[in-house]
N, C-alpha and C positions, 0 to 999 in steps of 0.2 A: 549649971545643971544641964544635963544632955536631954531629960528629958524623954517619954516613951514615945518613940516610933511606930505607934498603931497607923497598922492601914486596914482599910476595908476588903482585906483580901476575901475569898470565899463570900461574897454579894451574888456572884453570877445566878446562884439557885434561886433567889428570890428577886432579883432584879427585874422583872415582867409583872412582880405581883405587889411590890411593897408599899406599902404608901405612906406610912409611918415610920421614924425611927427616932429613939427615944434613948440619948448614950450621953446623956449629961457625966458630971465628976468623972470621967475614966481618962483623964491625961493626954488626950489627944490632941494634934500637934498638925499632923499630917491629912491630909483628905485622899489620898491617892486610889484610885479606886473606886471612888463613888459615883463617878459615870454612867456606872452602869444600872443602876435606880432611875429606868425610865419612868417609871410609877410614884415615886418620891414627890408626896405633898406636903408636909411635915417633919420637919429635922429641929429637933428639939437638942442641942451641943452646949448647952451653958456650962459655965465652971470647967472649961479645957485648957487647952496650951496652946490653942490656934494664935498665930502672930503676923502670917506674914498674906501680902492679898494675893498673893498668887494660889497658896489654899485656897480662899475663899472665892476664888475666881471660878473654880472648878467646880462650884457649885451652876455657875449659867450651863452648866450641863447635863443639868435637869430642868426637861422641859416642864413638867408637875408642877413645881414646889413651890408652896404659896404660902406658909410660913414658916418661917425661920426663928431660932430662941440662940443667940450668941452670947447671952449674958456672962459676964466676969471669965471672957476669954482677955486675953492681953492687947489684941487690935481691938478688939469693942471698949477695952478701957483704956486705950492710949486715946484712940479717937472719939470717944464720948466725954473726955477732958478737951479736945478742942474743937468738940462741937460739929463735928463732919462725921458720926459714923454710922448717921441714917440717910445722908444725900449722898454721902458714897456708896454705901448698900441699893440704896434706891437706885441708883446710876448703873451699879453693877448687875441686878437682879431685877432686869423689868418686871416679871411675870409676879414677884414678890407681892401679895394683898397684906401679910403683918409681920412686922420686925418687934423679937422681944416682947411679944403680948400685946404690940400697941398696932392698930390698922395702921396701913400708909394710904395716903391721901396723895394722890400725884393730880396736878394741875391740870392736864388733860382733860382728867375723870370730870372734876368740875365743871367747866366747862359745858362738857355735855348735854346735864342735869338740865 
């Protein structure tokens, strides 16, 4: 299956302002374009077609976004079968405060307290 090729084209007019985006179920695969969501605190993507981390890499470039919802993508269910796809997320996504509904807790933070 090839799959839809959604990119984030046409972002730029809203990219200063957004802070929310909310595109669960639309088959999305690709991130290309979403850079430009300097504003981006909230990216709610469950139920897509995302698979590979270099998509999802291109999310550390937003400097905002502080929760993420990847649920029943193909990489959050490859890697939540062997148990690496919130120390990866976390690794990948410092700024990250909740993966999938659940706070992250980084050792750091602790620490502090």
């Amino acid at each position: 299956s090839s799959g839809i090729n959604a990119e984030y084209g046409g972002l730029e007019p809203v990219g200063d302002t957004l802070e929310e985006l909310w595109i669960s179920y639309n088959l999305i695969e690709k991130m290309k374009g979403i850079g430009v969501l300097k504003k981006l605190k909230v990216l709610f993507m469950s139920n897509n077609l995302v698979k590979d981390w270099t998509e999802l890499q291109k999310l550390s470039e937003l400097p905002c976004l502080v929760d993420l919802n990847m649920v029943n993508n193909p990489i959050e269910e490859k890697h939540s079968v062997e148990g690496t796809w919130r120390s990866e997320i976390e690794k990948k996504l410092m700024k990250l405060k909740k993966l999938d509904g659940v706070p992250i807790v980084r050792q750091d933070e602790e620490d502090e307290g």
